[in-house]
C-alpha positions in Angstrom: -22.5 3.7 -18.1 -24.7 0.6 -17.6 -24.6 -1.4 -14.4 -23.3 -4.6 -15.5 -24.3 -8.2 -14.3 -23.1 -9.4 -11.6 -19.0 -10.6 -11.7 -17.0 -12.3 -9.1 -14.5 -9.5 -8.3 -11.4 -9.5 -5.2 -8.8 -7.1 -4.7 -4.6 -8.1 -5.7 -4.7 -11.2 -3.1 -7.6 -12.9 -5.1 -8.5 -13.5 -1.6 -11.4 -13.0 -0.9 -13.6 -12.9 -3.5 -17.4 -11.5 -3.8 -20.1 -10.7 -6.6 -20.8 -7.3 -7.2 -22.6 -5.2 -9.8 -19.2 -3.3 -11.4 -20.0 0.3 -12.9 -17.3 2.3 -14.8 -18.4 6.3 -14.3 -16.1 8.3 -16.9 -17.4 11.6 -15.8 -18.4 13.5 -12.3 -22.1 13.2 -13.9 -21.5 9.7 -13.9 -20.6 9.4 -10.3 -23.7 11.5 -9.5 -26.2 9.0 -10.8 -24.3 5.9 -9.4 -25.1 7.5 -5.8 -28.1 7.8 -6.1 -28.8 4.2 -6.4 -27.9 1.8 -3.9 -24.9 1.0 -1.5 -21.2 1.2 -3.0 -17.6 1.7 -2.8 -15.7 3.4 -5.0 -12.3 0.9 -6.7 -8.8 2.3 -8.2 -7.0 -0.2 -10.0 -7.7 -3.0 -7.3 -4.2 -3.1 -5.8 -5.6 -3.6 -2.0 -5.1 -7.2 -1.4 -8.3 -8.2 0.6 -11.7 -7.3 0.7 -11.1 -3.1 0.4 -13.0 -2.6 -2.7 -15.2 -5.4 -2.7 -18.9 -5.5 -2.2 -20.3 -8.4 -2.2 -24.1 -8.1 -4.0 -23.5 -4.3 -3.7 -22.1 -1.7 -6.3 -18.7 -1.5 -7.1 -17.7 1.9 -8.6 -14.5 2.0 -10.8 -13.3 4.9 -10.9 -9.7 4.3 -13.7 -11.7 6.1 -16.3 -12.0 9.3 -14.2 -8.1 9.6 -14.9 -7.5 13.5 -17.3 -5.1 16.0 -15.9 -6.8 18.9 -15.1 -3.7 21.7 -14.3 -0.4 22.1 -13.0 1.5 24.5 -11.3 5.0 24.0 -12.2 6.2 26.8 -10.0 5.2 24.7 -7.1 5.0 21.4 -8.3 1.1 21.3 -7.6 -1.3 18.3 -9.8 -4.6 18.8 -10.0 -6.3 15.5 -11.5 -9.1 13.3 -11.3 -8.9 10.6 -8.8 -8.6 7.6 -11.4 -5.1 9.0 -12.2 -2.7 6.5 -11.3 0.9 7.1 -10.2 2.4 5.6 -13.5 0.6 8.1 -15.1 1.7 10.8 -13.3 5.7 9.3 -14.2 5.2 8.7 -17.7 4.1 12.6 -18.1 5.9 14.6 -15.7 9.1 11.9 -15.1 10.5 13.6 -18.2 10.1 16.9 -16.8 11.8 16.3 -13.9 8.9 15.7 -11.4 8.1 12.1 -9.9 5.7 11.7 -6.9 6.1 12.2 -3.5 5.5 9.4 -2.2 5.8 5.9 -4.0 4.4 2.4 -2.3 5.6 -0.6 -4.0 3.6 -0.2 -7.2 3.4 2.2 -9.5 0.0 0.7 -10.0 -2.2 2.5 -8.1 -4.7 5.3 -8.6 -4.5 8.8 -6.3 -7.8 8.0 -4.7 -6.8 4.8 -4.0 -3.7 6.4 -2.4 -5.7 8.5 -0.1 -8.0 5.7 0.8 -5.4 3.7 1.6 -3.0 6.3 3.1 -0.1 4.4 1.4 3.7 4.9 2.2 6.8 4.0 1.0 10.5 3.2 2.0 10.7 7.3 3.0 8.4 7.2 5.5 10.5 8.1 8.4 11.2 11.5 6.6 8.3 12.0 4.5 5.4 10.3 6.3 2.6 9.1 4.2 0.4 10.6 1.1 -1.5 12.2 3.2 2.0 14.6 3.4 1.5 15.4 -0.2 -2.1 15.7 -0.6 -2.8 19.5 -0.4 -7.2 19.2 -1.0 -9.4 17.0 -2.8 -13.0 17.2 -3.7 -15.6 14.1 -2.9 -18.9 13.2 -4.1 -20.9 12.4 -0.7 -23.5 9.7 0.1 -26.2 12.8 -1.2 -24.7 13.4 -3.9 -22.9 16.7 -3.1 -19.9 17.6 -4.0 -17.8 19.0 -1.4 -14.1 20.2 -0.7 -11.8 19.1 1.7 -8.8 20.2 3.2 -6.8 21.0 6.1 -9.0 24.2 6.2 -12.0 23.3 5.0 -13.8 20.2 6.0 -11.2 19.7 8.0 -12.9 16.5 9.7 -13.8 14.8 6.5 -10.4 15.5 5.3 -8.2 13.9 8.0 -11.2 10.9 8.1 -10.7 10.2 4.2 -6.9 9.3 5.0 -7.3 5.4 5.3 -10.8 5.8 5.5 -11.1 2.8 2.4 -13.9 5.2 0.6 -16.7 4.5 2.7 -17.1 8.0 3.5 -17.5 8.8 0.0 -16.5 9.0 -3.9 -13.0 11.0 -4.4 -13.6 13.0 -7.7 -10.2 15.0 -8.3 -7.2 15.7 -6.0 -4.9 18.4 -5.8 -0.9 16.8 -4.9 2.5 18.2 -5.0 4.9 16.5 -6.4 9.0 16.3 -6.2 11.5 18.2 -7.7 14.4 15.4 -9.5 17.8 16.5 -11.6 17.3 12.6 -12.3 15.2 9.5 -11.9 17.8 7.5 -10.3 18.9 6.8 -7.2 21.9 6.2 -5.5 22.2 3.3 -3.4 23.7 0.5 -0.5 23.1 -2.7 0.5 24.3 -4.2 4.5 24.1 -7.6 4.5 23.1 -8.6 8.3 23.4 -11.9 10.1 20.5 -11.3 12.6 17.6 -9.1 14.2 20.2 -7.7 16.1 22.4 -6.4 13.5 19.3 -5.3 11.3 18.1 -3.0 14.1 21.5 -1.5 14.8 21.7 -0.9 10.5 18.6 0.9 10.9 19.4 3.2 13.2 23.2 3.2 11.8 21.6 4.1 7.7 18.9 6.3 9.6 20.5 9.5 7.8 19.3 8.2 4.2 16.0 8.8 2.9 15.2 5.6 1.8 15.5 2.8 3.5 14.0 -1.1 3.5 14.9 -5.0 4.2 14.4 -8.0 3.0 14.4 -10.4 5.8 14.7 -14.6 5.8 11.1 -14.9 6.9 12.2 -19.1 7.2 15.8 -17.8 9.3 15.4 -19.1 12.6 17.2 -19.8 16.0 21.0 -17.4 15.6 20.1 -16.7 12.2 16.8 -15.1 12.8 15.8 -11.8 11.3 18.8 -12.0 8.9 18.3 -10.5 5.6 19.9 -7.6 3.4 19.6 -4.2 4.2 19.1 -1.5 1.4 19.3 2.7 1.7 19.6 5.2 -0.8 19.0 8.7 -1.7 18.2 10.5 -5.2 20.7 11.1 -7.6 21.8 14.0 -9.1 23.2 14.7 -12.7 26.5 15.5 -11.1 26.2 11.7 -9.2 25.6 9.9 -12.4 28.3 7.9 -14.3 28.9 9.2 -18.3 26.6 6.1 -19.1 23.4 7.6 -17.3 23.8 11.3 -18.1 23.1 10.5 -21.4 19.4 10.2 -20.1 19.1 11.5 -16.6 15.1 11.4 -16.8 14.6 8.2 -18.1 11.1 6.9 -17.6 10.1 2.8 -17.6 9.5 0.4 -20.6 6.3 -1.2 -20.1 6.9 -4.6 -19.3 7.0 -7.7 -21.2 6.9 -10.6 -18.5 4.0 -12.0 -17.2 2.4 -14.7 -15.4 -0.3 -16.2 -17.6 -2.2 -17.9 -15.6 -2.9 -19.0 -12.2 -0.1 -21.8 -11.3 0.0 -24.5 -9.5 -0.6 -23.8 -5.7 1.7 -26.7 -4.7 4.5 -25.3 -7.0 4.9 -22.7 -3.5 5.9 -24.8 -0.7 9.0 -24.7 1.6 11.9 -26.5 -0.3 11.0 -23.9 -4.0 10.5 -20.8 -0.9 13.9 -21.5 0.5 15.0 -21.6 -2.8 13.2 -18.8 -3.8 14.8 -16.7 -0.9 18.7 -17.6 -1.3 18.1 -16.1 -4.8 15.9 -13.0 -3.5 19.1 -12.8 -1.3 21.6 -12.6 -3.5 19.9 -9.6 -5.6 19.4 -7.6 -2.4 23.2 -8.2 -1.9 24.2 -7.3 -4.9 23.0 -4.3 -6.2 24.8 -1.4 -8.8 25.1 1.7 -7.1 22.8 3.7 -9.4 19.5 2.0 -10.0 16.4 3.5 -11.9 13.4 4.3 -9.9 11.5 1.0 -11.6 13.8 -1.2 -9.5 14.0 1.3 -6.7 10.8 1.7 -5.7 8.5 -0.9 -8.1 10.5 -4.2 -8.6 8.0 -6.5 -8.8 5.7 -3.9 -11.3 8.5 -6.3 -13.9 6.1 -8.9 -13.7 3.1 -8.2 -14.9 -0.1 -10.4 -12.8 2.7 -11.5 -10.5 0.0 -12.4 -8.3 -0.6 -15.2 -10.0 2.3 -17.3 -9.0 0.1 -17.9 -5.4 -2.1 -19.7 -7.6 -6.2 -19.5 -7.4 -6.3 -20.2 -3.6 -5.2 -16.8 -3.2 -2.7 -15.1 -1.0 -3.0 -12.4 1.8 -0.2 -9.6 2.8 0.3 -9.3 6.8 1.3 -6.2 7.6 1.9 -5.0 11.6 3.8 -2.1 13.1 4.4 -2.3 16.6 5.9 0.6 18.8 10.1 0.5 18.8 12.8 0.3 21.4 14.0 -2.6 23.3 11.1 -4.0 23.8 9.8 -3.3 20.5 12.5 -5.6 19.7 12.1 -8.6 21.7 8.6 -8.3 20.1 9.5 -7.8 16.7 11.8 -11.2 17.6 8.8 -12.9 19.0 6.6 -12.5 16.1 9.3 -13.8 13.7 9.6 -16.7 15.3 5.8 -17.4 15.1 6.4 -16.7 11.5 9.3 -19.0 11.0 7.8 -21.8 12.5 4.1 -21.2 11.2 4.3 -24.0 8.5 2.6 -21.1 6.3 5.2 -20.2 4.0 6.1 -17.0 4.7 7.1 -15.2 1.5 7.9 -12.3 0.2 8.6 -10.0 2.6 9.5 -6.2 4.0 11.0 -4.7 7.1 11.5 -1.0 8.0 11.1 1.9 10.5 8.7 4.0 10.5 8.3 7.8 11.2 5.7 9.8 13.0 2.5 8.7 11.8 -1.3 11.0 11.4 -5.2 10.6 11.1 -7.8 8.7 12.5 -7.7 5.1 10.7 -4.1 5.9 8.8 -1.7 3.0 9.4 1.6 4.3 10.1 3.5 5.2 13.2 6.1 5.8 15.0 8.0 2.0 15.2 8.7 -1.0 13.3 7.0 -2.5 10.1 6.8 -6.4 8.7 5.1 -6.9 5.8 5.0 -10.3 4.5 3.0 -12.7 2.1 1.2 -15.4 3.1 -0.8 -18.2 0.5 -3.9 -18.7 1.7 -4.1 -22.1 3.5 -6.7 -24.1 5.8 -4.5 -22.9 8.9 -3.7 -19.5 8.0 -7.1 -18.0 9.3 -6.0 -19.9 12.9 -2.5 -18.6 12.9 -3.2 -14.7 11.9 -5.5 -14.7 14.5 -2.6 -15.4 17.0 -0.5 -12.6 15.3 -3.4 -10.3 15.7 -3.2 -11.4 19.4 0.7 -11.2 19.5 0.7 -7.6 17.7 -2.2 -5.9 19.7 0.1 -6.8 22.7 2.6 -5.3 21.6 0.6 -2.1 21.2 0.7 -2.4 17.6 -2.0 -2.5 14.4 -2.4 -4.4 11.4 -2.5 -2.4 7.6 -6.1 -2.0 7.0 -5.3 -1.6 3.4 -3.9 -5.4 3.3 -5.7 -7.2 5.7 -8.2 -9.7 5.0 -8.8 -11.3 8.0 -9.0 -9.4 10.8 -12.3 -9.6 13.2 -14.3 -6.2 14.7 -12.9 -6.5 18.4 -9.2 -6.6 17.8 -9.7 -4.1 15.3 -11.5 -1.4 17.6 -8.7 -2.3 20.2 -6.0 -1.5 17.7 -7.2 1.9 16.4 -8.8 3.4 19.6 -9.6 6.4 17.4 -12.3 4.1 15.9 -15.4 6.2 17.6 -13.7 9.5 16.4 -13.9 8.4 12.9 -17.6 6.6 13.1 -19.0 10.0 14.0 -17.3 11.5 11.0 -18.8 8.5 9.3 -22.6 9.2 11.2 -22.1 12.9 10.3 -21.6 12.5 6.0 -23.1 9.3 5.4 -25.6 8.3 8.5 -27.1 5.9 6.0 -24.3 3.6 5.1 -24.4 4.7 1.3 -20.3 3.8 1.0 -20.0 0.0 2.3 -17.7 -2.7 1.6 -16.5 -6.3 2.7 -14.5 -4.8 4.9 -16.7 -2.1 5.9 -19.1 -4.8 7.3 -16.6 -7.0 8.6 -14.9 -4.4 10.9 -18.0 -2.7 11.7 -17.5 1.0 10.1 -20.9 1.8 9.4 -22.2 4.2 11.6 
């Protein structure tokens, strides 16, 4: 496990993008000896769009080869595994056997310790909250070298902490998860095409009864059209659900895919005339979906396409994401912030709307409101114009997605997360040295 020379390294975004000394541990050993030495941050499979798991002229520790089952309870649907286990793992070996994960982000493509870091969530989260729901313990390497457990019980601090703490409180070595119970690995589902914000929020809390639920909104929609989009909620499948077709192979698991985007386009091939294009088509697919789907479209659509990314072209793109509080007033600000949007001259793409549930922890994301998250190319103006989103959204009494962001600066972000102080004690108390850093880390100010 040599330390390799120094590569130019940036998380799914390409944006942006730092040199660091990349080391590929396969064992807890491994880990150990990678401590010891210098300041790092521990990397899944690099799905954070900004600067997460960057580090620039620092250590980046990979951690994908750290990915063996170690046991399973089948009783109780409890994984123990090594944090470099990613979730399509996980489907490709237990799909079959009737078990898919708890909770599923938009990519299968990420690894369990990059769940945690990142507290994902998915289209359930106003039933089943995020990973941290799912995660029964897990055991982390510390800045001495330790190895300790945490759980709800034990280490409770550290723990909680670790929930969207983007590893800089230490290496996650194996995790202990349940997962879910299926008859099938489909899912029944509905689209509601909407004309406006209005009609979307009154479908959300109309479709508030299914588990899953998540829009696609016109991010370019403006004026009586604004916040109109497509609307789509579903719920598992059972055997008895399935037409004659799919019972033939209720746990069906994905083909790996064949498409892919060779190489970085064009970055003028995205502008506003191919967008609007672009988003009458994403349109009608929302619109018009069968009722059963497999889980590959249901939760991972765009895991089709492999190095998707690459369609922003090498300037790089960056994924906004805000949640702001709901109600009435939650909605004249979610309207607000649209409209910014819509008129940027950004080209808004790509983009996600839901509620959210009750949210948890210290520097975890979600709570209790709504949730846009939308792609942005990275432009000359772009820095300008988040900035007055951050403004617009902290206003609201919302937060930005640590696990996306790549631009926002150390005040805002101490305004948004007032639990900031809570968490840099954890941080002073397991690693008063700053062993786990990061772009991020020094950008926001979480060292301790």
């Amino acid at each position: 496990m040599a330390t390799k020379q120094k590569e130019q390294l940036a998380g799914w975004g390409n944006f942006p993008v730092s040199a660091s000394y990349n080391v590929y541990p396969s064992s807890e050993a491994d880990v150990a000896k990678t401590v010891k030495n210098g300041s790092l941050v521990p990397r899944g499979l690099g799905r954070s769009y900004g600067d997460q798991a960057i580090n620039d002229d620092g250590k980046v520790v990979i951690c994908t080869h750290l990915n063996h089952f170690l046991s399973f309870d089948e009783a109780n649907g409890i994984l123990e595994c090594e944090a470099g286990v990613s979730l399509e793992e996980i489907i490709n070996v237990f799909g079959p056997k009737g078990w898919l994960p708890m909770i599923c982000p938009g990519t299968k493509f990420v690894t369990i310790g990059g769940a945690i870091a990142n507290d994902i969530h998915g289209k359930a989260h106003h039933v089943d909250g995020s990973f941290f729901n799912c995660v029964i313990s897990f055991r982390v390497m510390l800045a001495d070298g330790t190895v300790v457990n945490a759980s709800r019980e034990e280490n409770a601090d550290l723990f909680e902490a670790t929930f969207g703490g983007l590893g800089l409180l230490g290496v996650i070595i194996s995790a202990k998860v349940k997962l879910r119970k299926v008859e099938t690995t489909y899912f029944r589902q509905k689209s509601i095409k909407v004309k406006n914000l209005e009609e979307m929020l009154k479908a959300l809390e109309e479709y508030d009864h299914f588990n899953y639920s998540v829009a696609w909104v016109d991010p370019l929609a403006k004026g009586s059209k604004l916040g109109s989009g497509v609307l789509t909620v579903g719920e598992a499948a059972s055997v008895n659900d399935l037409p004659p077709s799919l019972k033939k192979e209720p746990l069906k698991i994905h083909k790996k895919s064949k498409l892919t985007v060779p190489f970085f386009l064009p970055g003028f091939l995205l502008n506003g005339f191919t967008v609007r294009i672009l988003n009458r088509l994403i349109a009608f697919v929302q619109n018009s979906p069968k009722e059963f789907v497999h889980y590959e479209k249901f939760f991972f659509p765009l895991d089709m396409i492999n190095n998707w990314n690459r369609g922003y072209g090498k300037r790089g793109f960056i994924q906004y994401q805000f949640v702001i509080p709901p109600g009435k007033e939650g909605a004249e600000n979610v309207k607000r912030i649209m409209e910014m949007i819509a008129t940027s001259g950004c080209t808004p793409f790509l983009n996600v709307f839901k509620k959210m549930g009750k949210g948890q922890g210290i520097l975890s994301f979600p709570f209790e409101g709504y949730t846009l998250a939308i792609d942005f190319p990275v432009t000359k103006n772009l820095h300008a114009f988040t900035q007055k989103m951050d403004a617009e959204v902290l206003k609201a009494g919302g937060r930005i997605y640590l696990g996306k962001d790549s631009m926002l600066d150390k005040d805002t972000f101490q305004a948004m997360y007032p639990q900031y102080g809570e968490w840099i004690a954890i941080k002073r108390k397991y690693d008063p040295n700053n062993k786990f850093t990061s772009d991020i880390g020094r950008r926001l100010g979480l060292q301790s």
